[in-house]
C-alpha positions in Angstrom: 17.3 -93.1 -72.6 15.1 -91.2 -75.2 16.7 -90.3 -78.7 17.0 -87.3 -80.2 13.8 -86.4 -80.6 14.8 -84.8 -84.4 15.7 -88.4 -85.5 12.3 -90.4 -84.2 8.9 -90.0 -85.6 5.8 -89.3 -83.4 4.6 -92.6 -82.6 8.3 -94.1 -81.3 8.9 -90.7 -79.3 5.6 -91.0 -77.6 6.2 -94.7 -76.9 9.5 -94.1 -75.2 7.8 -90.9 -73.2 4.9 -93.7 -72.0 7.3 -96.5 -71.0 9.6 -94.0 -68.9 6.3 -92.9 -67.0 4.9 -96.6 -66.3 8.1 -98.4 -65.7 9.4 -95.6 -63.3 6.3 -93.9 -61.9 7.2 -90.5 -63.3 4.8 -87.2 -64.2 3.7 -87.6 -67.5 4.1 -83.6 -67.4 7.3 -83.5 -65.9 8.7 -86.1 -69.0 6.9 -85.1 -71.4 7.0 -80.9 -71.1 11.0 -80.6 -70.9 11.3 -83.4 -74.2 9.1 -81.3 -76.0 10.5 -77.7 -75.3 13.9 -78.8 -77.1 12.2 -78.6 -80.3 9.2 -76.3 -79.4 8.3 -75.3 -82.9 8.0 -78.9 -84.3 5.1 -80.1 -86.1 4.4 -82.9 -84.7 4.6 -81.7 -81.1 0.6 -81.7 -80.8 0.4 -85.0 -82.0 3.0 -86.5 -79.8 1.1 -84.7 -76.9 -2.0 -86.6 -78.4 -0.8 -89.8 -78.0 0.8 -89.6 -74.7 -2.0 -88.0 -72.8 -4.9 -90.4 -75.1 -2.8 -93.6 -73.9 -2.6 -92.7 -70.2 -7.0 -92.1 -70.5 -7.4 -95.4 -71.8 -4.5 -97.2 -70.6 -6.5 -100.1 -68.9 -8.5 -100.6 -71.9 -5.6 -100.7 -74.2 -3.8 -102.9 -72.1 -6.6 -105.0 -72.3 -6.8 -105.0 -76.1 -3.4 -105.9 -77.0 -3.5 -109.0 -74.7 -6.2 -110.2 -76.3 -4.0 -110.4 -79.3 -0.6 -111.0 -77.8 -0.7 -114.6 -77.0 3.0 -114.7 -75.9 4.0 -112.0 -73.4 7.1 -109.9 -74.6 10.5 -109.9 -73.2 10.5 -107.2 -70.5 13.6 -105.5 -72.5 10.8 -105.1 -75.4 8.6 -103.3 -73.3 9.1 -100.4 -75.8 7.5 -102.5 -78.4 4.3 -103.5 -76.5 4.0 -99.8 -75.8 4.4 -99.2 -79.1 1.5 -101.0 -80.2 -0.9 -99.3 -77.2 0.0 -96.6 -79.4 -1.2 -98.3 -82.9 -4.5 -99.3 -81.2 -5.2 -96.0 -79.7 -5.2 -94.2 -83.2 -6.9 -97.3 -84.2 -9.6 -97.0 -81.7 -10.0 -93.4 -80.4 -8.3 -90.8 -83.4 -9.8 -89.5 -86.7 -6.5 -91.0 -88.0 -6.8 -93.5 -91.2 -6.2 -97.0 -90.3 -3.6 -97.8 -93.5 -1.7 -94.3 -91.7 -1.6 -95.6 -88.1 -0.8 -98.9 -89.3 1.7 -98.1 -91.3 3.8 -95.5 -89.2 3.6 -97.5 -86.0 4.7 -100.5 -87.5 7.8 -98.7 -89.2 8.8 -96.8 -85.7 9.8 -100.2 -84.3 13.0 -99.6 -86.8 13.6 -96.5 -85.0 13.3 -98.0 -82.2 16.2 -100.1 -83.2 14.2 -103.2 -83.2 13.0 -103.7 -86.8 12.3 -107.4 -86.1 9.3 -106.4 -84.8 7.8 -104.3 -87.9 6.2 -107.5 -88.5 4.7 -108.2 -85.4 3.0 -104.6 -84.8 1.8 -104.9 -88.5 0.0 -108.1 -87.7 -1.3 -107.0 -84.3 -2.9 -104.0 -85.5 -4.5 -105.5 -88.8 -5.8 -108.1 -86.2 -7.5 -105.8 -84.5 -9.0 -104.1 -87.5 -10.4 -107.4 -88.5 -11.9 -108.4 -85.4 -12.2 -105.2 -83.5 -16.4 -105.9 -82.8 -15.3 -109.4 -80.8 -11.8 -107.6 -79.4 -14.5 -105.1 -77.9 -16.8 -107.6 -76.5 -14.2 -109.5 -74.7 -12.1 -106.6 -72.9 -15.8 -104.6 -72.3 -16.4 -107.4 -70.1 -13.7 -106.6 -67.7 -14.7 -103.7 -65.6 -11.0 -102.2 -65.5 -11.2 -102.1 -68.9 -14.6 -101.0 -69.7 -14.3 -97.9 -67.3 -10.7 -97.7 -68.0 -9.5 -97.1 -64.4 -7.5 -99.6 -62.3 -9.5 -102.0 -60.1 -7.8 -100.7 -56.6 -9.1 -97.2 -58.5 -12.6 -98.0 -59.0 -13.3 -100.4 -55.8 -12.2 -96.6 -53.7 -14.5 -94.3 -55.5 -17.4 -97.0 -55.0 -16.5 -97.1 -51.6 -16.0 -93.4 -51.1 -18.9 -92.2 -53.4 -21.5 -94.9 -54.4 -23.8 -92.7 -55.9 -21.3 -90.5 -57.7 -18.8 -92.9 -58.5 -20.0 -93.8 -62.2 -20.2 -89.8 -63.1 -16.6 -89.3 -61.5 -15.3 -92.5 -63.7 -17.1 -90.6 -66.8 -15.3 -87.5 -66.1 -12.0 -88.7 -65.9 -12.2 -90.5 -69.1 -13.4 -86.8 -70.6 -11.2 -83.8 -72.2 -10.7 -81.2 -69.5 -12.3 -78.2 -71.1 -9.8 -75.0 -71.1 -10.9 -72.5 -68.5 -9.6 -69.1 -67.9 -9.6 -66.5 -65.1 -10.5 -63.0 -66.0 -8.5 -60.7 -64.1 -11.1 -57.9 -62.8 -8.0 -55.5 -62.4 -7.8 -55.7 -66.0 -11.3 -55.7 -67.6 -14.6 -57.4 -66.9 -15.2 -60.9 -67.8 -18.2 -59.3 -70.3 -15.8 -57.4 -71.8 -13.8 -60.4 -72.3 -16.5 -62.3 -73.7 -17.0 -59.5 -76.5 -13.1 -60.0 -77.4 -13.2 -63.6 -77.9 -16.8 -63.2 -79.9 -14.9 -60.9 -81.8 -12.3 -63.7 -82.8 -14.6 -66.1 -82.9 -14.0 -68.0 -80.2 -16.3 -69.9 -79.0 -16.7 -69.3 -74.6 -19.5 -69.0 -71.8 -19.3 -67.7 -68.2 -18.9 -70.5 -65.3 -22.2 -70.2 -63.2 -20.4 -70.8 -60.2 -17.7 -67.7 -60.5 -17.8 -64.4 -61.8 -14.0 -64.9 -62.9 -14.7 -68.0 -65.0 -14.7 -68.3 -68.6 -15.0 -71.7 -70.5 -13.8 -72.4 -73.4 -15.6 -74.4 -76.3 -12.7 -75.5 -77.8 -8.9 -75.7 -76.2 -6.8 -73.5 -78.1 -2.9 -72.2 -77.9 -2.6 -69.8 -75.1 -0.6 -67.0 -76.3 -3.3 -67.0 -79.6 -5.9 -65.6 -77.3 -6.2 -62.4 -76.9 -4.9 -60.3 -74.0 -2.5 -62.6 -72.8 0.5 -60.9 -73.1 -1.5 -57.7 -71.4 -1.9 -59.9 -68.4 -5.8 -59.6 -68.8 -6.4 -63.6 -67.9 -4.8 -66.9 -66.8 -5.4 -70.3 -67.2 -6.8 -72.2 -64.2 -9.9 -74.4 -63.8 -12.8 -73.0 -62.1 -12.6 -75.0 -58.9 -9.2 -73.8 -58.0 -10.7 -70.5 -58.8 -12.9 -70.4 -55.6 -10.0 -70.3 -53.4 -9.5 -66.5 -53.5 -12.9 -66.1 -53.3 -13.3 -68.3 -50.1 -10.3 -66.7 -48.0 -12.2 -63.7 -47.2 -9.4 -60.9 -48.3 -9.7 -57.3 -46.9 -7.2 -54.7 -47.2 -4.3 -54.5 -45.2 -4.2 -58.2 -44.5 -0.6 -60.4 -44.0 -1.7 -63.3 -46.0 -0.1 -66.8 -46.7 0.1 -69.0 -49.4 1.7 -71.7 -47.9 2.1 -74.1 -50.8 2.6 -71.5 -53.6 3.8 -72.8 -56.7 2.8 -72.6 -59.8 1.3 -69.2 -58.7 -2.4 -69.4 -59.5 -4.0 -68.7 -57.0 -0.9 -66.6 -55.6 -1.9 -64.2 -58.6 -5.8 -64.5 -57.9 -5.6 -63.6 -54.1 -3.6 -60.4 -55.6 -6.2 -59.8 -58.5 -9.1 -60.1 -55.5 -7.7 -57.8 -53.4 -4.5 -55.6 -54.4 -4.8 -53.6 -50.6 -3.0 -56.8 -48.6 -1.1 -55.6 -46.3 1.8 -58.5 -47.7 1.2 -61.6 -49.6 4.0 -64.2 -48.6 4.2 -67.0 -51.1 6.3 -70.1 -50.7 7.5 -73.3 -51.6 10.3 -75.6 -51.4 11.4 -76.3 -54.7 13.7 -73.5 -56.6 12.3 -74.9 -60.0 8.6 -74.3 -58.7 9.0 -70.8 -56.9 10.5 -69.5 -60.7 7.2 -70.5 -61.8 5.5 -68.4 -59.3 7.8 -65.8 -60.1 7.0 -66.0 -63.9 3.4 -65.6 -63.7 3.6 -62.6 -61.5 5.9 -60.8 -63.7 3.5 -61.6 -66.8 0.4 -60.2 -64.7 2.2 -57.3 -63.3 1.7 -58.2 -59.5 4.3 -58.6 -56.6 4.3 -60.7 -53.5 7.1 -61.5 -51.0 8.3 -64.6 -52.6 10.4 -67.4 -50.5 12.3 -70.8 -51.0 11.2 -72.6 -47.8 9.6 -75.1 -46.0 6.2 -74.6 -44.7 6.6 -77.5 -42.2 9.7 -76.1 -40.6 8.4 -72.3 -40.1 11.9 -71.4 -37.7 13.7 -71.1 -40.4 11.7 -68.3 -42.4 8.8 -67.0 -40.4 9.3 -63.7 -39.1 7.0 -64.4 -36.0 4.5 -62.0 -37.1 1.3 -63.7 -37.6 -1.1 -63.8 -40.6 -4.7 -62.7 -40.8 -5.4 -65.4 -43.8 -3.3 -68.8 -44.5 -4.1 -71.1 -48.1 -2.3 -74.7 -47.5 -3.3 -75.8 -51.2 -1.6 -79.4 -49.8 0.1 -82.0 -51.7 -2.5 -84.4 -52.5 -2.8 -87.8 -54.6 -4.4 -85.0 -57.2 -7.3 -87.8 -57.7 -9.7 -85.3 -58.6 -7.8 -84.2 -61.6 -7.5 -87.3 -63.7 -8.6 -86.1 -66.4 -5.7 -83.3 -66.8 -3.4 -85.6 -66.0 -4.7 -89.6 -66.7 -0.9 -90.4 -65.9 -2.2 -90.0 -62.0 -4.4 -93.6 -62.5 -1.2 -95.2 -63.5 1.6 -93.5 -61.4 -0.8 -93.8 -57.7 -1.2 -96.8 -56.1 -3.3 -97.4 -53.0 -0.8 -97.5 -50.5 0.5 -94.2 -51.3 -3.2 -92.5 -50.8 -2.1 -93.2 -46.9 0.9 -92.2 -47.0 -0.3 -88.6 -48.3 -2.1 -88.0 -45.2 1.2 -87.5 -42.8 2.5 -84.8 -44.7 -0.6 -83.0 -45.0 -1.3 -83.0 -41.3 2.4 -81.8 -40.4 1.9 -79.1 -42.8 -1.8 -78.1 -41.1 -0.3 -78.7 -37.7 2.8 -76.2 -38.5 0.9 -73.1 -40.1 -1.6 -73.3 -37.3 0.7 -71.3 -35.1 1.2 -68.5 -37.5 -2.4 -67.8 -37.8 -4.1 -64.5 -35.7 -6.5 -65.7 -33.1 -9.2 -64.3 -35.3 -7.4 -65.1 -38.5 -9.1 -68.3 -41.4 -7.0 -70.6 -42.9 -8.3 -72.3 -45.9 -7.4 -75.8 -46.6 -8.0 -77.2 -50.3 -6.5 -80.1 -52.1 -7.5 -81.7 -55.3 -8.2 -85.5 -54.0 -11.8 -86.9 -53.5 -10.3 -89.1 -51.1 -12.3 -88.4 -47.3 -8.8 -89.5 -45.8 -7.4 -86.4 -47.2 -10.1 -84.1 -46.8 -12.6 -84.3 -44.3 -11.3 -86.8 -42.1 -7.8 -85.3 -41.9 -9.8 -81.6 -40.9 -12.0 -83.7 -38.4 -8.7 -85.3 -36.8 -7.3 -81.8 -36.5 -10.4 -79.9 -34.8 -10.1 -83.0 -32.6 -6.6 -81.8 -31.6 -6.2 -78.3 -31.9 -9.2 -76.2 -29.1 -8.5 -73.1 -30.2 -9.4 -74.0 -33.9 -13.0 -74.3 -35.5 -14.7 -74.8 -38.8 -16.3 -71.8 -40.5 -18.6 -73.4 -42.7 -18.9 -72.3 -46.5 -22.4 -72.0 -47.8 -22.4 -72.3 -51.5 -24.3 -73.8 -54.1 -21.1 -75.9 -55.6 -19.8 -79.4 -54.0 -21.4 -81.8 -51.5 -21.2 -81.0 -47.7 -18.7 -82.6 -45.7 -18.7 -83.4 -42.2 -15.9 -80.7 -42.3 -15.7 -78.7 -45.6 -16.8 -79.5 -49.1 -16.1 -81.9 -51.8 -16.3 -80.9 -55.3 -16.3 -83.9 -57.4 -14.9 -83.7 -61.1 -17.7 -82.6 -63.8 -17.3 -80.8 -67.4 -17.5 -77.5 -65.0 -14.7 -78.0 -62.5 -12.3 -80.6 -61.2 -12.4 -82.6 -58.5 -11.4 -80.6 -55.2 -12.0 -80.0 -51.4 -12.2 -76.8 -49.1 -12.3 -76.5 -46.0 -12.4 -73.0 -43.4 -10.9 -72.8 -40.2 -11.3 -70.3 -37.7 -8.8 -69.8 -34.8 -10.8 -68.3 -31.8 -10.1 -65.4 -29.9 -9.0 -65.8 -26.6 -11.9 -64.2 -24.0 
């Protein structure tokens, strides 16, 4: 159970948050974010985020390094205090942190910790390192998993899937996402936009790829930018940002977003075209839907919000059908490791499978509700083929009334069905895929 976070310093809280994730396979976000918020205005809030989110991008590595040192393995009710000293050795290795500093307060968080035998121990460990840290590298930079800092089941899959990509996707995940925002034309231009932040001076350039894009040089607190309040731009990552772009809106379209929540590209499909005849969003979490909820209130847009089930459409469709469908499925969110690095820790192979049932049911369901005539876009955020292009090539297989409308663009890598965006500084790892439903003659 985590302590109060008032009474622990930075290093001990983040160790806690990390060995919660890892020993019971939980979101990083969904720990980390509600821990935080009970002391939002704390100091050392970015720092704790630091450390959480740095671990999880090296874990391998780090894992690696503290074996090298750790010649007997701990007890498994100290797992706290092996954490603990990932921790040390990432502000060792990766942090403009002084080494005396990262010594020092790691080794005295094992008191908070209540286990102040082992102030000692971390002390040594981490002075080891700093004496031998050249040979430490040498050794671990010999194991692959801990040179590319992925798991092995992880890389084997994306040099199976992607041989002659597979090094630049391994690159990207170990990088910073860059922030990205999403002008919202009904609002102002993004040139206009431009000129505000130049006159802060912040530090942005367009996206090639989107005429909504804008990224950011540097990552910055949200409600410092300006406009934000005003509802005059989001944050979401230029890839997700084609999804609006690619449904094809005109007015007085029904449209469905199938797998709403958070509400980004709920809000975008309402900032691309505000004639719809209806936008239905839903989702079957209460939690999630509130988020959806929340960032239409902030940009001043409505939609027909609804706590449901997509798979089991008796029990909220209407039996009017929609002229667009987006199933943004549930996905094993592979291409967006670098957002969230927890994902190479918290996935394992088998479950990469088992993500394919769901998404089918879901593309198998919505099918009905679609207008002979009518698109529905399917995206996910995996680079996985099983989730992408051979789940849509299984479907055409099984559905005769249903076709691909291919996208022509100059983004992503064409699919048998679709196309796969893999994960670069300028967008995360995604898939899309168009399908028509024909008329009958």
């Amino acid at each position: 159970m985590l302590m109060q976070k008032k009474s622990i310093n930075p290093q001990a809280f983040s160790a806690e948050i990390i060995a919660l994730v890892i020993s019971e396979k939980k979101s990083l976000n969904n720990v980390l974010s509600p821990a935080l918020q009970k002391n939002p205005q704390d100091k050392n809030n970015s720092l704790i985020q630091e450390l959480c989110y740095g671990v999880f991008r090296w874990l391998p590595k780090l894992e690696a390094m503290a074996d090298f040192f750790i010649q007997k393995p701990l007890k498994e009710k100290d797992f706290d205090i092996y954490v603990l000293i990932l921790v040390g050795l990432y502000q060792l290795a990766f942090l403009r942190m002084p080494d005396h500093a990262a010594v020092f307060e790691t080794a005295q968080a094992a008191e908070q910790l209540g286990k102040p035998w082992a102030t000692k121990f971390i002390n040594a460990v981490l002075r080891n390192y700093l004496r031998t840290k050249e040979k430490c590298e040498k050794v671990v930079n010999q194991i692959p998993s801990s040179f590319y800092a992925h798991p092995t089941w992880l890389l084997e899959a994306f040099q199976k899937n992607w041989p002659e990509n597979w090094l630049s996707i391994v690159e990207s995940n170990n990088q910073r996402p860059p922030m990205t925002l999403r002008i919202n034309k009904l609002k102002l231009s993004r040139d206009l936009y431009l000129d505000k932040l130049k006159k802060e001076n912040i530090q942005a350039r367009a996206c090639k790829y989107l005429s909504s894009a804008i990224i950011l040089n540097a990552a910055c607190e949200v409600e410092k930018l300006p406009g934000y309040a005003e509802g005059e731009f989001s944050v979401q990552d230029s890839a997700a940002q084609l999804a609006a772009e690619l449904l094809l809106l005109l007015p007085g379209q029904r449209v469905l977003d199938a797998c709403a929540a958070p509400g980004g590209k709920t809000t975008h499909i309402l900032e691309t075209e505000q004639n719809l005849n209806e936008l239905m969003a839903i989702d079957n979490k209460a939690s999630r839907l509130n988020k959806v909820k929340e960032n239409l209130a902030r940009l001043h847009l409505d939609a027909t919000l609804m706590l449901a089930d997509a798979t089991h459409s008796q029990t909220w469709w209407d039996g009017k059908r929609f002229d667009r469908i987006l199933l943004d499925a549930p996905c094993s969110a592979t291409g967006i490791i670098r957002r969230h690095p927890d994902i190479k820790i918290i996935r394992q192979p088998e479950g990469i499978i088992a993500q394919t049932e769901p998404q089918s049911k879901l593309l198998h369901a919505l099918w009905p509700l679609l207008k002979p005539g009518g698109l529905l876009l399917y995206a996910s955020c995996s680079i996985f083929p099983e989730e992408n292009t051979l789940l849509l090539e299984n479907f055409l297989k099984d559905q005769p009334d249903a076709c691909e409308d291919v996208i022509h663009a100059t983004w992503g890598i064409p699919q048998k069905v679709g196309r796969q965006i893999l994960p670069s500084y300028e967008m995360d790892g995604f898939f899309y895929a168009r399908l028509s439903k024909t008329i009958p003659l």
